[in-house]
C-alpha positions in Angstrom: 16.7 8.8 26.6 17.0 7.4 23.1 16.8 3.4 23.2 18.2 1.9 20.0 19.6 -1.8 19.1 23.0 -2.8 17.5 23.7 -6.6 16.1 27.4 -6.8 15.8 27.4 -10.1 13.5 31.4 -10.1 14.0 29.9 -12.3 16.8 26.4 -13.3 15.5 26.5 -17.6 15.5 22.9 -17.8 14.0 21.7 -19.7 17.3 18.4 -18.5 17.1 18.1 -17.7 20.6 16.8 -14.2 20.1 14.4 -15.7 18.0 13.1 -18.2 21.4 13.4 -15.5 23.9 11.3 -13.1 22.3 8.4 -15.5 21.5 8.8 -16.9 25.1 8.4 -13.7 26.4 5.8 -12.1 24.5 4.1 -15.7 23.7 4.3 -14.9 20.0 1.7 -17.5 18.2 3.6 -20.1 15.4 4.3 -18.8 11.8 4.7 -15.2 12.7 8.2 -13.6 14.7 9.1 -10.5 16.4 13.0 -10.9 15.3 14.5 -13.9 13.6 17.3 -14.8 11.8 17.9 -14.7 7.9 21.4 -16.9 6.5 22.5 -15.5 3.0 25.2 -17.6 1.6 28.1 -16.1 -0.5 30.3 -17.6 -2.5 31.0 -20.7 -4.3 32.0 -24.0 -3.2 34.8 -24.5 -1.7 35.5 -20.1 -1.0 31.9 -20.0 0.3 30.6 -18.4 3.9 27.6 -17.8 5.9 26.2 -14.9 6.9 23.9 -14.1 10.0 21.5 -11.1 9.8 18.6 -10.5 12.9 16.1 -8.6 11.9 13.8 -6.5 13.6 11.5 -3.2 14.5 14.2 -0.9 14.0 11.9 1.8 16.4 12.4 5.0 14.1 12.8 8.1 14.9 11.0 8.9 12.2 8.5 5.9 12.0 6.4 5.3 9.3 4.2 3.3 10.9 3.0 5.8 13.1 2.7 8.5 10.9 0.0 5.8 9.1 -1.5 4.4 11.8 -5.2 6.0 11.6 -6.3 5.2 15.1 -2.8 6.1 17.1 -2.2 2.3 18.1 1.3 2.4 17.3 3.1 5.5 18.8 6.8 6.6 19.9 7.4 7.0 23.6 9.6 9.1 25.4 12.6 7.2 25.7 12.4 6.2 21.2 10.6 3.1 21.8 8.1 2.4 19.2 5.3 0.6 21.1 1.8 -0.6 20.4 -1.9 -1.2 21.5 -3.9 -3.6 20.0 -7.0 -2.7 22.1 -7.1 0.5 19.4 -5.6 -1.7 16.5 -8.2 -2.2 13.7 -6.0 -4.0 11.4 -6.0 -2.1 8.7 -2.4 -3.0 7.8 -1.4 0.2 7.0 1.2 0.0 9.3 2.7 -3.3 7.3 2.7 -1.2 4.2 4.5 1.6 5.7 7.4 -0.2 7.4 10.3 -0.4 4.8 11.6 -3.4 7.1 8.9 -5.5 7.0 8.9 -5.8 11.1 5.0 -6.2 11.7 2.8 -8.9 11.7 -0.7 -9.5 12.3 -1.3 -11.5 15.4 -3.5 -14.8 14.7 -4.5 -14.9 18.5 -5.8 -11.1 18.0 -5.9 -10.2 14.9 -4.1 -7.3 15.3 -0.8 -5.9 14.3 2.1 -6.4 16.7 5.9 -5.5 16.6 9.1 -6.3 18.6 8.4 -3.2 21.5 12.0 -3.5 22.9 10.3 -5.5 25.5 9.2 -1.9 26.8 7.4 -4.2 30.2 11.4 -5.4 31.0 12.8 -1.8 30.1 10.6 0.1 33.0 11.6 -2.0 35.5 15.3 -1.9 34.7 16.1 -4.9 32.7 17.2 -5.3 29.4 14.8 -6.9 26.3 14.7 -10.8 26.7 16.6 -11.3 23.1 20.1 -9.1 24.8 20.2 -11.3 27.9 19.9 -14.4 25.9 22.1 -14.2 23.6 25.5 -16.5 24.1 27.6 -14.3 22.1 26.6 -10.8 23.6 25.6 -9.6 19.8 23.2 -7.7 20.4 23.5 -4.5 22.5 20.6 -2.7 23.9 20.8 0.4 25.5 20.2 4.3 25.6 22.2 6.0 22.6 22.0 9.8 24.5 23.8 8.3 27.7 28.0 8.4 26.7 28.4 6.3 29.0 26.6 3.4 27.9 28.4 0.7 25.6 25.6 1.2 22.5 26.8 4.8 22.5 30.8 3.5 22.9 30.2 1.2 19.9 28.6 4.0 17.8 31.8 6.3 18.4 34.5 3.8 17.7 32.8 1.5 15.4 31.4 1.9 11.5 28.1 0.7 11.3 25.3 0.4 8.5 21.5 0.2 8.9 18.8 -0.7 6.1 17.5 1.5 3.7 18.8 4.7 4.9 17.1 6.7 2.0 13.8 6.2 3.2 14.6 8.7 5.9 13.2 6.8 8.9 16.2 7.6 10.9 16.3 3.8 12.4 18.1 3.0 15.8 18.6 -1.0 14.5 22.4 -0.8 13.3 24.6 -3.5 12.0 28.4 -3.8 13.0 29.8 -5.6 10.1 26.3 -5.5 8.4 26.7 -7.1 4.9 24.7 -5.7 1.8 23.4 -8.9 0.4 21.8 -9.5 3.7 20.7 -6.0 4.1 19.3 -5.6 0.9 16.2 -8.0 0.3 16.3 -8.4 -4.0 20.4 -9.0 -3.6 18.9 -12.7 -2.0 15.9 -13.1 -3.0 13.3 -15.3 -0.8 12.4 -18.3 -0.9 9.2 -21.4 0.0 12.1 -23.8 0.3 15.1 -24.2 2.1 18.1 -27.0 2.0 16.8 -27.6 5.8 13.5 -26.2 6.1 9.8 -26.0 4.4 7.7 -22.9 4.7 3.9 -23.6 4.8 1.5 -21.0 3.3 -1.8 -19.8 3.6 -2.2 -21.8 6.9 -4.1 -18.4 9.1 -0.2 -16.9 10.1 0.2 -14.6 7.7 -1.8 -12.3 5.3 -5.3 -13.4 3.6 -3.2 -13.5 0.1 -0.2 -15.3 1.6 -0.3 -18.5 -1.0 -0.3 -15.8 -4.2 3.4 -14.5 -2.4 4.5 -18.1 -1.7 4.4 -18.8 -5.5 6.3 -15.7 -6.8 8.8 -15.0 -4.8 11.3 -17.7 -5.0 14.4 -16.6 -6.0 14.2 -18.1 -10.1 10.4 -17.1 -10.1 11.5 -13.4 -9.2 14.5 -13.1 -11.4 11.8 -14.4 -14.2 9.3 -12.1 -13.2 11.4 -9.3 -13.5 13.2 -10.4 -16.7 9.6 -10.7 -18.9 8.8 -14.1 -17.6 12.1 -15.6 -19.2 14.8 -17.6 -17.5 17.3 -15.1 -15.6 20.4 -14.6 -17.5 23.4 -16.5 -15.9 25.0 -13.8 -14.2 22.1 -12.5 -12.8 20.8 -15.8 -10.8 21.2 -15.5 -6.9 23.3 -19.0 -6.3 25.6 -20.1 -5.9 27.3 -16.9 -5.8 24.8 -14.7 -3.2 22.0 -16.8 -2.0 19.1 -16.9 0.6 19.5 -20.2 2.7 17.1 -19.8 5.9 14.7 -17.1 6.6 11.1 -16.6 8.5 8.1 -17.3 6.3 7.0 -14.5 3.5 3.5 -12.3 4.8 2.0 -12.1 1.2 -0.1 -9.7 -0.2 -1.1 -7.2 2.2 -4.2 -5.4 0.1 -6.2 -8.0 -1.7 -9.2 -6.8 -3.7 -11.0 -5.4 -1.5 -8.4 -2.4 -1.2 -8.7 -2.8 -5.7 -12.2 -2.7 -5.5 -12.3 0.1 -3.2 -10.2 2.5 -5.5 -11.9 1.1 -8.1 -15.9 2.7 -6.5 -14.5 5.3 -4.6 -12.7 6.6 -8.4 -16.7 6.0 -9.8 -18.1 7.7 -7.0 -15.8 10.8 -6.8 -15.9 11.0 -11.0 -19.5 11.1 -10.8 -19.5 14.6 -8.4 -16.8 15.9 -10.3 -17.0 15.7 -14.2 -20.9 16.7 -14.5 -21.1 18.7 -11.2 -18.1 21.3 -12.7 -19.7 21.0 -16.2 -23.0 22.1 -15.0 -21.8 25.0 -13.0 -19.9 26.4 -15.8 -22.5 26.2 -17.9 -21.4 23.3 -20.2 -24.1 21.2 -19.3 -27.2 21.1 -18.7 -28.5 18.5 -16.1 -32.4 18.2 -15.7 -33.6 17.1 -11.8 -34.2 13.6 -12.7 -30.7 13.3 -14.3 -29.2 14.5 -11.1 -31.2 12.3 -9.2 -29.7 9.4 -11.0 -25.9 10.9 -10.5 -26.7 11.5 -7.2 -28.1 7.6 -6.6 -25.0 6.3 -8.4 -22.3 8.4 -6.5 -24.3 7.4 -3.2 -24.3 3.4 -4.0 -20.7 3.5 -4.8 -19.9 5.7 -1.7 -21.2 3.4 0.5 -19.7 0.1 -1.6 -16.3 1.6 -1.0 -17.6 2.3 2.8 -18.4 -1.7 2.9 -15.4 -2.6 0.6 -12.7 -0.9 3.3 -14.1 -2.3 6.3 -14.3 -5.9 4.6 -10.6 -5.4 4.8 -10.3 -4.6 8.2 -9.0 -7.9 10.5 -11.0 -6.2 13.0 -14.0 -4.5 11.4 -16.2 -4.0 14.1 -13.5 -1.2 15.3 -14.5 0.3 12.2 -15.5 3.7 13.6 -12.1 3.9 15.8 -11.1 5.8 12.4 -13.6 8.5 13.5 -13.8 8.5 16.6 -9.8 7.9 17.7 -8.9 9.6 15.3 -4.8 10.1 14.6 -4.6 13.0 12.2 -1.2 12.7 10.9 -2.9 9.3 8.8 -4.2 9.8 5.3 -6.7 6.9 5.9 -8.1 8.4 8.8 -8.1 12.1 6.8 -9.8 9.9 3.9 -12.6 8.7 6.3 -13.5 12.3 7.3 -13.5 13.2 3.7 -15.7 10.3 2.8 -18.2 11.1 5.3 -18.2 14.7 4.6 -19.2 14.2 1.0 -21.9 11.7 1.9 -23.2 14.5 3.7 -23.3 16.8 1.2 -24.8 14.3 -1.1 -27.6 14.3 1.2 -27.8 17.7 1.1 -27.8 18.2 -2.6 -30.5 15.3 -2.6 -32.5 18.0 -0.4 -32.0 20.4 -2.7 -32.7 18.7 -6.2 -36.2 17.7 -3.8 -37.0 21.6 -3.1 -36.0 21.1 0.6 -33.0 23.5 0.6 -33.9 27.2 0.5 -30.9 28.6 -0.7 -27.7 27.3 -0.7 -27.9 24.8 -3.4 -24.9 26.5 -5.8 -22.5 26.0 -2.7 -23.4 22.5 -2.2 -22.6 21.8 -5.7 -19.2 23.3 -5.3 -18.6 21.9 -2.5 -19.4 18.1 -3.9 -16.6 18.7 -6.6 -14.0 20.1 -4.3 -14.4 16.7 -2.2 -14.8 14.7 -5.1 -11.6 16.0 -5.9 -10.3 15.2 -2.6 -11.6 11.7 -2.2 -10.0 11.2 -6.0 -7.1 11.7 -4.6 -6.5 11.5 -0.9 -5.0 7.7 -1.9 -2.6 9.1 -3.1 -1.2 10.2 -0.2 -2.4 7.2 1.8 0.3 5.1 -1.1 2.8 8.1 0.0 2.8 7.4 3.5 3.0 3.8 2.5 7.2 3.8 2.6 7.4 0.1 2.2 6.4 0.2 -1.3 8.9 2.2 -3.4 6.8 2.1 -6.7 3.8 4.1 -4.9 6.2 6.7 -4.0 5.4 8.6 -7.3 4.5 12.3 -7.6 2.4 11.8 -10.5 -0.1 9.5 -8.7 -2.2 12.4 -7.3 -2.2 13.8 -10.8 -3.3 10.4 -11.9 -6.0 9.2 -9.7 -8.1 12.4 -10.3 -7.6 12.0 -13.8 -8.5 8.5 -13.6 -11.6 9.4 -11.2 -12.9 12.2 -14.3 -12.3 9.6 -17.1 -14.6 7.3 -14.9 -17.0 9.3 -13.5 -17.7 10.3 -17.5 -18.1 7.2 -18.7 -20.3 6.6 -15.8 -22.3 9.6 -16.5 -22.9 8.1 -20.2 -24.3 5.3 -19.2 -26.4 6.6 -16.8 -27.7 9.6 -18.5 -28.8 6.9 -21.1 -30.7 4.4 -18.5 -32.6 7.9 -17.5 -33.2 9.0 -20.9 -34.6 5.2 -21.2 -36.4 5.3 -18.3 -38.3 8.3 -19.0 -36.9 10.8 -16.5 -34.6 12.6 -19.1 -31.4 11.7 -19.8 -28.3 13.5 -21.9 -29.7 16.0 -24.4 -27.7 16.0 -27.8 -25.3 18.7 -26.7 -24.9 17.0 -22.9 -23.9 13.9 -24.7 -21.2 15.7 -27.0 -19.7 17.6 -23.6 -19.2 14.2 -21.9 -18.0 12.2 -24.5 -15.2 15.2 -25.2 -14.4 15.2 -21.8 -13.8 11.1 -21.7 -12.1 11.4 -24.8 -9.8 14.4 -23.0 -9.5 12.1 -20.3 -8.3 9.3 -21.4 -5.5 10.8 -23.7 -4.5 12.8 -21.0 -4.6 9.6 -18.9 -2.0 7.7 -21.3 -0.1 10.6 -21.1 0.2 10.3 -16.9 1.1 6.4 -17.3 4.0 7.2 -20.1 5.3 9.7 -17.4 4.7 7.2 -14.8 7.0 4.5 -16.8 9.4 7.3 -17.8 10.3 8.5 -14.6 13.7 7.0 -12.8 12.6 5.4 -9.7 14.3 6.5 -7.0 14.9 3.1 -5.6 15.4 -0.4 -7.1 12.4 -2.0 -5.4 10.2 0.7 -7.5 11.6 0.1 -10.7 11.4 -3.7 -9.9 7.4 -3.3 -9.7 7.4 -1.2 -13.0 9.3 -3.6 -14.8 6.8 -6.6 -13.5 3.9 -4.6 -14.7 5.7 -3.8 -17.7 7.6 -7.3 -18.8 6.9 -9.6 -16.1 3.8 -11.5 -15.0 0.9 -8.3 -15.3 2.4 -7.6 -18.7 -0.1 -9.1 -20.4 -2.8 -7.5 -17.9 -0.8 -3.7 -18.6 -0.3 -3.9 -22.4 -3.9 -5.6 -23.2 -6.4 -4.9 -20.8 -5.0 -0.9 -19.8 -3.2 0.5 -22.6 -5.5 -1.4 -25.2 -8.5 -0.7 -22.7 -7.9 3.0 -23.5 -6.9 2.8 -26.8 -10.2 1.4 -27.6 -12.4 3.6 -26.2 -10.9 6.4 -27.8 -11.1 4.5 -31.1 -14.6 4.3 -30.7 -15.4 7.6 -29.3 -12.9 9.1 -32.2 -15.4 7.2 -34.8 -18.4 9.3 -34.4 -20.7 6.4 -34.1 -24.3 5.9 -32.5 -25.3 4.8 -28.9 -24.2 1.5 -28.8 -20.4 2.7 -29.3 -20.4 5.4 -26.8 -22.1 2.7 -24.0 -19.3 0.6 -25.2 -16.7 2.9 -24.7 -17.7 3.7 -21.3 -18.0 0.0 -20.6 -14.7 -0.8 -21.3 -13.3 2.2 -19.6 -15.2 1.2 -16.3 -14.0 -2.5 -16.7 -10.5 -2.0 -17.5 -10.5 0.5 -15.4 -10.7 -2.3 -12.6 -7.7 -3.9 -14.0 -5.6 -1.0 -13.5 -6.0 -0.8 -10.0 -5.6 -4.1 -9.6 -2.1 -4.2 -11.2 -0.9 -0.9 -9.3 -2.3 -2.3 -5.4 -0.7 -5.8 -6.4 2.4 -5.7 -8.4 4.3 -3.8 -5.7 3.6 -6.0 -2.6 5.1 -8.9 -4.5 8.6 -7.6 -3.9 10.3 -8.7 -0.9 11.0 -6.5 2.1 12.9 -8.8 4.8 
């Protein structure tokens, strides 16, 4: 069995019905929808018409949302239904990130992500899903795709049909008879706060923590503006009268606030700090007295556990926290990055044993072993963004390249600074030659890192939504942010580190690269959750 949807909006009368049903029968709170109804008008007055598109799960066969899903609460049954359980859920959001169709919520009442399930309660006991049997018009059509005999598998013989985004490759079982591309396509129309016959209200406890921030940039002028360097669209370009957005359900918002920044932001500190004077060291490139490891050590370990506290701040249900460990679901990059988190606080531990004369022998391996997982918990995001198929612009294959870059440029500035508090504080700091090694390797670093962010620009996105986020970072509202506080916050340190000078440049070099380094991930988590997905 193979249970798949089609809306054949031939017949589609933008009743809402569905919309009723489905929040009748799963009690779905205010604010938040399981399926609803977008209108896109085309046209101009008088030659105009209206167009109907409902929207839902479109239960993958190849789901994203599972494949993300740390804690297996969302998983694909037998018979193609995507379901859930929100007694696993730890609302992470990862799931909202991953779905290119913008299909879950979190749940106000539980705090916990939730989905149209095809009404799987109705489907085992022989009925069909509560938004089919409503429906005046009989456009929507339910049923099992693998049986010929059925009248979804009739209509997919004799009929053309579309379904969204087919080039993510999630294989989706929602498709459209007479499915039109401006409401298919979220940018064509972009959406809106306001509506000839309806207000949306924001920020009221729906929708995401951030939802206010994507009430304000996503009307359809602010986004043409956004994406045209903050400028008024061209004519041509603007969505009305021609291809508007006339109704629709309310916008989420930022999914990732700064916690999920500030968590990149430690975790690249703490990995940095195992892997740029760790690898030095055991080459033989520096030399690192037992007080000075100490120090690295302390500093790795505080910004370890920060970006511990940092994720599970994010979490809507935090005291699940350890479902990531202990329910584990090991297709999910978070949950792989929580293992790899854990196992290098271990071996932090260990080294801390060893740098105290409590480990016999062994001490060398520990070492190694701290920079291969420093590596990997550099850049283990990177495949958590991958796995993230909502967001086009994370899709890149440079990002892996880039976060552990990032993590050594950090990590060495860090090591500046805190081989100078040690040297301050008496328990031996940098020699001469340990300062020269770091300070080559920022300098290495952060040219090498300019280089990955040209590439990163350069490259032709393989969608429009990801060249949409580049060119907001670039010429749209984090322009400033981009060109000042990242490209001029490396610039500068390599200016100043290029000069020679004493100390105080070298602690400001590292400064900056630490703070701007901040910014960054703040523009790269934010700037692609403000394009629309629904």
């Amino acid at each position: 069995m193979n249970y798949g949807f089609i809306i054949d909006n031939r017949k589609c009368i933008g009743c809402h019905a569905c919309t009723v049903a489905c929040k009748s029968e799963h009690d779905v709170a205010v604010g938040v929808n399981r399926t609803w109804v977008k209108y896109i008008e085309k046209g101009e007055y008088p030659n105009t018409r209206r167009i109907f598109s409902v929207t839902r799960c479109n239960h993958c066969d190849n789901a994203p949302c599972v494949a993300i899903c740390p804690v297996a609460a969302l998983y694909t049954r037998k018979d193609g239904i995507v379901d859930f359980d929100n007694q696993r859920c730890i609302g992470c959001k990862s799931c909202m990130q991953a779905c290119p169709y913008d299909a879950l919520y979190i749940d106000p009442k539980t705090e916990t992500a939730a989905k149209c399930n095809y009404c799987a309660h109705r489907v085992d006991t022989g009925m069909e899903p509560a938004c089919v049997v409503v429906c005046p018009e009989q456009a929507i059509i339910s049923g099992d795709m693998d049986n010929p005999a059925a009248k979804i598998s009739q209509l997919l013989s004799r009929q053309q049909v579309t379904v969204r985004k087919p080039e993510k490759g999630t294989k989706p079982k929602l498709f459209y008879i007479g499915g039109d591309e401006a409401a298919l396509t979220p940018t064509q129309a972009p959406p809106g706060s306001s509506y000839l016959w309806a207000e949306q209200s924001q920020g009221v406890g729906h929708f995401a923590k951030y939802a206010q921030e994507k009430a304000s940039t996503t009307n359809p002028e602010r986004l043409l503006a956004l994406l045209n360097g903050g400028r008024p669209a061209p004519k041509g370009d603007s969505p009305g009268p021609r291809v508007r957005r006339a109704y629709d359900a309310p916008q989420k918002g930022v999914l990732w606030g700064w916690e999920v920044s500030g968590y990149l932001w430690t975790k690249s500190i703490a990995a940095g700090l195992l892997i740029s004077p760790l690898l030095l060291s055991l080459l033989g490139r520096l030399s690192l007295t037992p007080a000075l490891e100490l120090s690295v050590l302390g500093v790795s370990m505080l910004m370890l556990v920060a970006t511990a506290l940092l994720l599970v701040k994010d979490l809507d249900q935090p005291q699940r926290f350890l479902y990531v460990m202990l329910r584990p679901q090991w297709n999910s990059w978070l949950m792989r990055g929580g293992y790899i988190m854990a196992v290098t606080g271990g071996l932090l531990t260990l080294w801390g044993v060893d740098i105290l004369g409590g480990l016999p022998a062994g001490g060398e391996v520990v070492r190694w072993g701290l920079v291969v997982f420093g590596v990997l918990a550099a850049t283990y995001t990177a495949f958590l963004f991958a796995q993230a198929k909502g967001r086009d612009f994370w899709q890149s294959p440079a990002l892996p390249f880039h976060m552990l870059v990032q993590s050594v440029m950090m990590g060495s500035a860090a090591v500046l600074i805190v081989g100078h508090c040690a040297g301050l504080a008496g328990w031996g700091g940098l020699d001469s030659v340990g300062v020269q090694m770091v300070t080559q390797t920022l300098s290495v670093a952060i040219g090498v890192h300019l280089a990955l962010l040209l590439v990163e620009f350069s490259l032709t996105h393989s969608s429009g939504d990801g060249a949409l986020a580049a060119h907001m970072i670039l010429a749209g509202r984090f322009a400033p942010h981009f060109w000042g506080a990242v490209i001029g916050g490396n610039l500068l340190p390599l200016g100043l580190l290029s000069m020679g000078g004493g100390v105080s440049s070298l602690l400001a070099a590292a400064g900056l690269v630490l703070m701007f380094g901040l910014v960054l991930e703040h523009i790269w988590v934010r700037a692609p959750q403000l394009i629309p997905l629904k």
